[in-house]
C-alpha positions as CSV (number, residue, x, y, z in Angstrom):
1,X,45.5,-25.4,-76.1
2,X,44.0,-22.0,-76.7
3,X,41.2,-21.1,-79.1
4,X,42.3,-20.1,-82.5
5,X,40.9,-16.6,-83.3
6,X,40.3,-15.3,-86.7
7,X,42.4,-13.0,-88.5
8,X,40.1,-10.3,-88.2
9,X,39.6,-10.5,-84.8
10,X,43.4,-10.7,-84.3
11,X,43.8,-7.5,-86.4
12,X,40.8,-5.2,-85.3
13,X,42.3,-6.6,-81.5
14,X,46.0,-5.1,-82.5
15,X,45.0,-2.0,-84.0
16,X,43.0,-1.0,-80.8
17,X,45.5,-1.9,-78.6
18,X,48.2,0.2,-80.6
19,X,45.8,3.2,-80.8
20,X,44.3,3.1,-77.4
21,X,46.8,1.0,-74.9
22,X,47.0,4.0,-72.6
23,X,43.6,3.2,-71.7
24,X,43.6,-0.4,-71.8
25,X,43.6,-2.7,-68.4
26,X,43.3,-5.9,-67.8
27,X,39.8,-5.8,-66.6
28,X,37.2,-7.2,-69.4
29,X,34.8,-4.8,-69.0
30,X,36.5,-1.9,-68.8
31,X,38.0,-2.9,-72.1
32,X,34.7,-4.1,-73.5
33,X,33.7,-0.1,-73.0
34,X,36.6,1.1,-74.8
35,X,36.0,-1.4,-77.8
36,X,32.5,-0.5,-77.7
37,X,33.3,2.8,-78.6
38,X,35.9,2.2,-81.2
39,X,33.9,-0.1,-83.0
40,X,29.9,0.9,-82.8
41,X,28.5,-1.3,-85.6
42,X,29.9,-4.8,-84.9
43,X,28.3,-7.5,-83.8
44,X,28.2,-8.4,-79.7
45,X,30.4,-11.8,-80.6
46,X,33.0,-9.8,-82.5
47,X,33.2,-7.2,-80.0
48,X,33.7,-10.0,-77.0
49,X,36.4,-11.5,-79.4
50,X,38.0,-8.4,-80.0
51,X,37.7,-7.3,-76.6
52,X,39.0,-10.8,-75.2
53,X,42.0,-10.9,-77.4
54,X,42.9,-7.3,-76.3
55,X,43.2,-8.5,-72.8
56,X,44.8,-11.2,-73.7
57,X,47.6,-9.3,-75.9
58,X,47.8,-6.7,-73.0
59,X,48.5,-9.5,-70.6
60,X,50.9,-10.7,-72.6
61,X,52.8,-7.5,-73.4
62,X,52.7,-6.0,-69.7
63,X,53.2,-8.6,-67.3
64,X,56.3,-9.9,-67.6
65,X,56.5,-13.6,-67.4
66,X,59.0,-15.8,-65.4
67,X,61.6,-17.6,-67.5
68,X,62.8,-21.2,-65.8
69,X,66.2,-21.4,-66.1
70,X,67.0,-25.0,-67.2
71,X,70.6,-26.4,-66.6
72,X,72.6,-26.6,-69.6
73,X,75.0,-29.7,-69.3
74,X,78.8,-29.7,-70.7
75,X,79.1,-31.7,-73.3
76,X,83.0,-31.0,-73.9
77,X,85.0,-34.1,-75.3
C-alpha cells in the first residue's frame, strides 16, 4: 500500500505538472528545483511531498505500463 497524500499536496503536485511537464523528469532532484521555484514560501516537507507526488504522477503518465493479458474462458451453454 502506498502513502495517502493530502489533498493539497495532490493538487499543488497536479497543477505543476500541468504548467511545467515539459520540464519535468523522473529525477527527484531535478524536480525538487523546479518546485522550489514554483512554490518559494512552502515548507521543506510540503515541497518533498509535492515534489515526490510529481514524480510519481509523471511516472505514471509517461512510462507506459505492461498489461497481463489473462485468459478469458468460454462459458457458452
Amino acid at each position: 500500500m502506498g502513502a495517502i497524500r493530502p489533498t493539497l499536496v495532490k493538487t499543488v503536485a497536479r497543477q505543476v505538472y500541468e504548467d511545467y511537464e515539459q520540464h519535468l523528469s523522473k529525477d527527484f532532484e531535478h524536480n525538487k528545483a523546479i518546485v522550489n521555484k514554483v512554490i518559494p514560501d512552502a515548507s521543506k516537507k510540503l515541497r518533498n511531498l509535492v515534489t515526490g507526488y510529481v514524480t510519481t504522477y509523471w511516472k505514471t503518465k509517461k512510462i507506459p505500463r505492461k498489461r497481463k493479458e489473462t485468459e478469458v474462458e468460454d462459458f457458452s451453454i
